[in-house]
C-alpha positions, 0 to 999 in steps of 0.5 A: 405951594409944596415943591415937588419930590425930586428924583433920585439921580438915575444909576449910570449902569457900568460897561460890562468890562467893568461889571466886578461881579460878571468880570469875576464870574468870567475868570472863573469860567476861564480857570475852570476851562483850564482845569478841565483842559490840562485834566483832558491833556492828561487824560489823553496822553495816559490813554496813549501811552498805555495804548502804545505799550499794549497795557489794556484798561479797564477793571476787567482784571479783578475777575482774574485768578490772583494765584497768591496767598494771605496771611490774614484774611477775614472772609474766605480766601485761597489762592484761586480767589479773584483780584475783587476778592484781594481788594475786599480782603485788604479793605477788612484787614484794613478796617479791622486794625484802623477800628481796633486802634482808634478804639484803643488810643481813645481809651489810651489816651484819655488816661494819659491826658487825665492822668497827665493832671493828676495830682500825684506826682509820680502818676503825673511824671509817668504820664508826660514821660510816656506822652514825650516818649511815643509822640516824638518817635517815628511811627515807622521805627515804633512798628519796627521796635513792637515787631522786631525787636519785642514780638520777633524775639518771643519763645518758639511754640513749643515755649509759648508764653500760656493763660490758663491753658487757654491763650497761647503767645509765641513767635508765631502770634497770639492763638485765642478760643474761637466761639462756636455757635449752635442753634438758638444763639442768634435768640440770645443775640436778638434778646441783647440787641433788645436789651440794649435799645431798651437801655437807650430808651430807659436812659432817654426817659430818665433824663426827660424824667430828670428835667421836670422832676429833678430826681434821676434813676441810677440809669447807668448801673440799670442799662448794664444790668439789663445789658448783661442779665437778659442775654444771660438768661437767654443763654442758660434757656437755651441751653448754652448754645456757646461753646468754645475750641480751644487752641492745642499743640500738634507738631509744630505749630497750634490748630484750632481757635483763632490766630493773631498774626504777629505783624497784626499785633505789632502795627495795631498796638503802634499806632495805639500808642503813637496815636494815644500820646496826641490824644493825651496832650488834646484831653489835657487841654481841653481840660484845662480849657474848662473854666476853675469856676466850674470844679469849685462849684462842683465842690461847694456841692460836695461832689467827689472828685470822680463825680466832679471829672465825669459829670462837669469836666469833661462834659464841657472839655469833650467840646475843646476835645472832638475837633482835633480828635477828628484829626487823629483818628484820620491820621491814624487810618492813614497811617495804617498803610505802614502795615507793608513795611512789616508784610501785614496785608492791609490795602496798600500791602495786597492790592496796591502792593502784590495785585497791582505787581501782577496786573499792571493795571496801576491806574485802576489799582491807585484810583481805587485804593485812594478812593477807599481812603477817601471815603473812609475818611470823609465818613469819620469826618461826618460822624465826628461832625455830628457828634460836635454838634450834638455836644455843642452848647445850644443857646438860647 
């Protein structure tokens, strides 16, 4: 006759007090209270003392006449424009030198970290000079040097260092052609913008075309040619509709074209620099990350050394590569705000700086330029993140 199964013994349920879970769930609570109660004392005593001392809040204040003027400004500007308008034209300053130098120490710094392993003595010692050099100096001392000491010290305009009567670079900044557009120019932008979305499908076909054929276009030189022949002949059929002004001397000074600012200049190749000397040590070791086996496969196949570097190298180093460099360019938009050492009018310089001077309103001012910087920065972060997970390895 079978016994009966017997019972597993029934879980004594512990006291709430001793429940890990709901005893954590309730320190939780309690520290969020906290928060939120110190957070509610500081709000309280700000708005008091602001109350006491007649300093009204609010962002009523960017509707107001700023009455100062800017030495850059990329949008229409004059002294009657508004405090919001401050605000805009410090954010554009400060996009404009940010983009401009992550674009430049990328270029930079890849150079340097790859000329960094060349086998060529000379280039090799040149490359860790430069690295030692820039990335062990004070950015502020760097902006100092291109600012007072090389830009500062250039001829009057008069004794403009010149390029082809075109190009003009004295004390007072670099003064370019500026373009100038007539009707049928935004064709020739719609025929580029065209070339290069077939470009990009003509590339994503070749390599679909590639994974079940094995033979691959020389999609590379086929997307340039395209990119640059069909906005060529757009151009030339509609008449050239581009011309140029070109920068003249009258009195004392250069009218016409487009003036780059000195101070501009100087902050954008500083950071470039001082920037390009991380990213180089960062390329090096990705390259050096990746496996010897893989350069002497490439060799058993006689690949040439270029090919071997863009086709096997640094595919695989770029994955070593994008996570610190996601911190570099983060530094760099930080460190952008060193522009008010040296009077560029970037955010920090005009709108926490000058507009913040004139109104008083150092809560508003504040809260809004680190919320820029935040946001900026949590951008690049994201489009870097999916960029390394787009060139991550995907396995099977």
């Amino acid at each position: 006759m079978t016994q009966p199964a017997s019972r597993p013994p029934a879980t004594v349920k512990p006291p709430f007090w001793r429940d890990p879970a709901k005893r954590a769930l309730i320190f939780q609570l309690l520290m969020l209270a906290g928060v939120f109660g110190v957070l509610a004392i500081i709000v309280s005593n700000t708005l008091t003392n602001l109350e006491s001392r007649g300093i009204t809040t609010g962002f009523a204040f960017l509707d107001n006449t700023a009455g100062f003027g800017i030495l850059q400004s990329l949008i229409d500007y004059s002294e009657q424009s508004t405090y919001g308008d401050t605000f805009i034209v410090g954010l554009l300053n400060t996009l404009l030198v940010s983009a401009l130098g992550v674009i430049a120490a990328t270029v930079i710094g890849f150079i340097m970290g790859i000329a960094r392993l060349s086998p060529n003595w000379l280039i090799s010692r040149l490359a860790a000079v430069y690295i030692e050099v820039f990335r062990n100096i004070p950015l502020l001392l760097q902006i100092f040097f291109w600012y007072f000491a090389v830009l500062r010290t250039l001829p009057s305009p008069r004794g403009s260092l010149s390029l082809g009567e075109a190009f003009f670079l004295n004390v007072r900044g670099l003064f370019v052609p500026a373009p100038i557009t007539s009707s049928g120019f935004s064709v020739v932008i719609a025929v580029f913008v065209l070339a290069v979305v077939a470009s990009g499908i003509f590339s994503y076909w070749n390599r679909q075309r590639q994974a079940r054929t094995g033979q691959r276009l020389p999609a590379g030189w086929i997307s340039l040619g395209l990119i640059i022949v069909a906005p060529l002949l757009a151009y030339f059929a509609m008449g050239m509709p581009l011309s140029w002004e070109l920068p003249e001397l009258k009195g004392f000074n250069f009218r016409g074209g487009i003036t780059v600012v000195p101070e501009f200049l100087a902050l954008w190749v500083a950071l470039s620099v001082y920037t390009a000397a991380f990213i180089a040590e960062i390329v090096r070791s990705g390259i050096e990350a990746v496996p010897h086996g893989q350069t002497e496969a490439s060799r058993a196949l006689s690949l040439t050394g270029g090919m071997t570097l863009r086709l096997v190298v640094v595919p695989q180093a770029l994955r070593v590569i994008i996570p610190p460099l996601t911190s570099q360019y983060l530094n760099l938009i930080k460190n952008s705000s060193l522009a008010t050492a040296i009077g560029y009018p970037d955010l920090v310089s005009v709108f926490a700086g000058t507009t913040l001077n004139q109104t008083g309103q150092a809560i508003e001012v504040i809260a809004m330029t680190m919320l820029v910087y935040l946001t900026i920065s949590l951008l690049v972060s994201m489009f870097m993140n999916w960029f390394n997970a787009r060139m991550a390895l995907v396995e099977r």
